[in-house]
C-alpha positions as CSV (number, residue, x, y, z in Angstrom):
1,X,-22.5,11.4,-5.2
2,X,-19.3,9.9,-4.2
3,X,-16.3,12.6,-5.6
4,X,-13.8,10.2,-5.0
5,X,-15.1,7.2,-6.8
6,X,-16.9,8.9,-9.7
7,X,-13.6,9.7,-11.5
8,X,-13.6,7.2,-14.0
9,X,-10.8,4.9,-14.6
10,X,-7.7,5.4,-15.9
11,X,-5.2,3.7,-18.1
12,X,-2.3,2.4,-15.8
13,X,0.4,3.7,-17.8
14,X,-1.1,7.5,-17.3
15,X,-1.8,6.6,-13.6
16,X,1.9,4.7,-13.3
17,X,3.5,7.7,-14.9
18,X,2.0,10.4,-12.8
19,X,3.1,7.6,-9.8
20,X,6.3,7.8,-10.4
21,X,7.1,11.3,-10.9
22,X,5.3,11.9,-7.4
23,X,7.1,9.0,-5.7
24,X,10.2,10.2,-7.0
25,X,9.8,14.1,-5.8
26,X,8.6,12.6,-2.4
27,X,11.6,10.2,-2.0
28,X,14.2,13.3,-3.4
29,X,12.3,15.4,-0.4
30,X,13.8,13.3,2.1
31,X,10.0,11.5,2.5
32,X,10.7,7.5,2.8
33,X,7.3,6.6,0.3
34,X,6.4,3.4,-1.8
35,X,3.2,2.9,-4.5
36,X,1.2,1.0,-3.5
37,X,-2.9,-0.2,-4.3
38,X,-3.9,-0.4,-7.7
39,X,-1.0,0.7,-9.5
40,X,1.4,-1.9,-7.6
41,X,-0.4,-4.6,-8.4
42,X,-0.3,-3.2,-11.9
43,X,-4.1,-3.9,-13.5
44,X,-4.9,-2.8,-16.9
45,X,-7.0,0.4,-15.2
46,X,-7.1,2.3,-12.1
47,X,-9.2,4.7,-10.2
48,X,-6.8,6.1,-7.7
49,X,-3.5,6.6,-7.7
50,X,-2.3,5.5,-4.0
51,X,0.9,6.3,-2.0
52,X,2.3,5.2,1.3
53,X,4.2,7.7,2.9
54,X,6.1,7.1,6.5
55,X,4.9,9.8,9.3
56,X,7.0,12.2,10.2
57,X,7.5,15.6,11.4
58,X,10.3,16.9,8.6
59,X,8.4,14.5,6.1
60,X,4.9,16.4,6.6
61,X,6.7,20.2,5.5
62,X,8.4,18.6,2.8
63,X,5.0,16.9,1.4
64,X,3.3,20.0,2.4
65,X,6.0,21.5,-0.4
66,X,5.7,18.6,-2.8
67,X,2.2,18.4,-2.9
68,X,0.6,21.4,-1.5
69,X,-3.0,21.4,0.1
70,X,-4.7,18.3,0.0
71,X,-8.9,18.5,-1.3
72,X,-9.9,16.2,1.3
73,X,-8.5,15.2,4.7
74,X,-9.0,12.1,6.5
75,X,-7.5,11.0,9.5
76,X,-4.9,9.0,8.0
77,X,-5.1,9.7,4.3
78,X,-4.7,13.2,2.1
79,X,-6.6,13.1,-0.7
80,X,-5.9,15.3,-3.5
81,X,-8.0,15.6,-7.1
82,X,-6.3,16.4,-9.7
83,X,-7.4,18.4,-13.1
84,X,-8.1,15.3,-15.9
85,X,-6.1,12.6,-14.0
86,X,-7.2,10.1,-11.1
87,X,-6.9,11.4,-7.5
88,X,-3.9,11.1,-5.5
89,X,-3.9,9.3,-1.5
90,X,-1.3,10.1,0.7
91,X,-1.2,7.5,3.2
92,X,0.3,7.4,6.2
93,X,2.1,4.7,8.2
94,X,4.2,5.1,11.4
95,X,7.8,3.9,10.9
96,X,7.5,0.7,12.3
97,X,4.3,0.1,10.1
98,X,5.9,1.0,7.1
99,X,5.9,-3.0,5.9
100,X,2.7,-4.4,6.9
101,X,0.8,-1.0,5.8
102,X,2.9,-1.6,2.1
103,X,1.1,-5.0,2.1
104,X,-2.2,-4.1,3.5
105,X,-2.7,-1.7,1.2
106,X,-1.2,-3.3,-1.7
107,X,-3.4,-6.9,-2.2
108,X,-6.7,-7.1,-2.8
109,X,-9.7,-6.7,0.3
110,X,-9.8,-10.7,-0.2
111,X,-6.2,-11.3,-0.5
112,X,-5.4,-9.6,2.1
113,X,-8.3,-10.8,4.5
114,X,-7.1,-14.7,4.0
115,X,-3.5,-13.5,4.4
116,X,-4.5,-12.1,7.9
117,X,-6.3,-15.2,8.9
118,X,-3.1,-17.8,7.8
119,X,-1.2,-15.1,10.2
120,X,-4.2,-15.1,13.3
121,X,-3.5,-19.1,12.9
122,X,0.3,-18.7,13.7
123,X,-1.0,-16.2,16.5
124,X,0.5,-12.5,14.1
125,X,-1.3,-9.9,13.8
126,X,-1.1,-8.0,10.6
127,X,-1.8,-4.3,11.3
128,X,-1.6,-0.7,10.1
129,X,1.4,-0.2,13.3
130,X,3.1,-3.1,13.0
131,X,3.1,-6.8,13.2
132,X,2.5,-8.7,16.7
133,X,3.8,-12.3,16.8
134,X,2.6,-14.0,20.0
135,X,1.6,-10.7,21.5
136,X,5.1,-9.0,20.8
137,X,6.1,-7.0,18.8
138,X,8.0,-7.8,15.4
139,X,9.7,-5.7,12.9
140,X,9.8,-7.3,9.4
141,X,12.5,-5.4,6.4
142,X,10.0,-6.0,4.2
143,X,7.4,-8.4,2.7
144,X,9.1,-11.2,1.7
145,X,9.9,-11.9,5.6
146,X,6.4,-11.6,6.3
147,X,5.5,-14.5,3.6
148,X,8.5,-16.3,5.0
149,X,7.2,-16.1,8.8
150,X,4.3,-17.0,7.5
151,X,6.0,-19.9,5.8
152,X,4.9,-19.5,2.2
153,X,6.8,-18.5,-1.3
154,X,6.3,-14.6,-1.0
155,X,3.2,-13.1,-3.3
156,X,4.3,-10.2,-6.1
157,X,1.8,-7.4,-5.9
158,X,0.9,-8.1,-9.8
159,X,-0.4,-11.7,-8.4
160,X,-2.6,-10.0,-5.3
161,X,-5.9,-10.1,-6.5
162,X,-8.3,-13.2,-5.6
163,X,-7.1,-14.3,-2.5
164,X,-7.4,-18.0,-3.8
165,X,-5.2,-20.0,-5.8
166,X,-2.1,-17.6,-5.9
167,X,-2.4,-18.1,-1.8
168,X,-2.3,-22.0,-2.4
169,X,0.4,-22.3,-4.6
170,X,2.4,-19.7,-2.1
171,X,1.6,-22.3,0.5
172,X,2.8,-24.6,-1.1
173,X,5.7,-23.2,-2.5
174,X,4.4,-23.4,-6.0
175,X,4.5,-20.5,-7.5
C-alpha cells in the first residue's frame, strides 16, 4: 500500500486553503516558496498539496520551525501527512532552479514532456538546476520568458494539463 497516494482526494478549495496559509507562513519566514502541482493548475480535486521551496541554509531552520518534522524524507522532497487533509511536499529547488522547477512541477507529465522536446529542438534544456541554452547556462525571471525563448504565447498553470491543443495554440500565438 502506497501511504502517499491512498489519501483520497480532496476538494481544491480545502487543499487551496491550507496552500495558502502554509505558503504564506513560509514566505513571512524569510523562505522564497511558490504552489505549485495540482493546486496551481487549479482542478476541481487534489491529492497532494505541493510546494516549491528555494534551498537554503537559513531557509531549512526556519521550515524546520514552520513545519516541524517531516513523515517521510526523500532526497529532494519532505513529505508531511497531515490528520484529515491531503499531504504536504516540500520541494526543493536550488536558486537558480527556482523557474524551471516552478514549471516542471507545475504542468502536467505530458505537458511538460512536449514542452521539453519544443526546447531540446531549439537546443535548452529544461531542468530541475536550471535552464541550458546551447550548452550555457541561462537564468530566466520567470515563466513567461521561458515560453517567450521558446517563442510561444506563455501557458497559465490552469491550462497545463494535456500537453496538446493548449501547446498549439501557444505556438501559435492563439491563445
Amino acid at each position: 500500500m502506497d501511504i502517499m497516494n491512498d489519501r483520497g482526494k480532496f476538494f481544491l478549495d480545502f487543499g487551496l486553503a491550507q496552500a495558502h496559509t502554509l505558503t504564506a507562513l513560509l514566505i513571512e519566514a524569510g523562505i522564497r516558496t511558490e504552489m505549485t502541482g495540482q493546486c496551481r493548475r487549479g482542478g476541481e480535486t487534489i491529492s497532494a498539496i505541493d510546494l516549491l521551496v528555494e534551498e537554503s541554509r537559513p531557509g531549512s531552520a526556519a521550515l524546520d520551525r514552520v513545519m516541524g518534522i517531516p513523515d517521510i524524507i526523500t532526497e529532494d522532497t519532505l513529505s508531511f501527512l497531515r490528520q484529515g487533509g491531503p499531504p504536504v511536499h516540500i520541494l526543493f529547488a536550488p536558486p537558480q532552479g527556482f523557474v524551471p522547477s516552478l514549471f516542471l512541477t507545475t504542468g502536467s507529465e505530458a505537458h511538460v514532456a512536449r514542452i521539453r522536446d519544443i526546447a531540446r529542438a531549439k537546443t535548452t534544456e529544461i531542468c530541475r538546476d536550471g535552464f541550458l541554452r546551447g550548452g550555457m547556462p541561462e537564468t530566466l525571471a520567470d515563466e513567461h520568458a521561458l515560453y517567450a525563448m521558446l517563442e510561444m504565447q506563455y501557458i497559465p498553470p490552469e491550462l497545463r494539463e494535456a500537453g496538446g491543443r493548449e501547446i498549439d495554440l501557444a505556438m501559435h500565438h492563439a491563445l
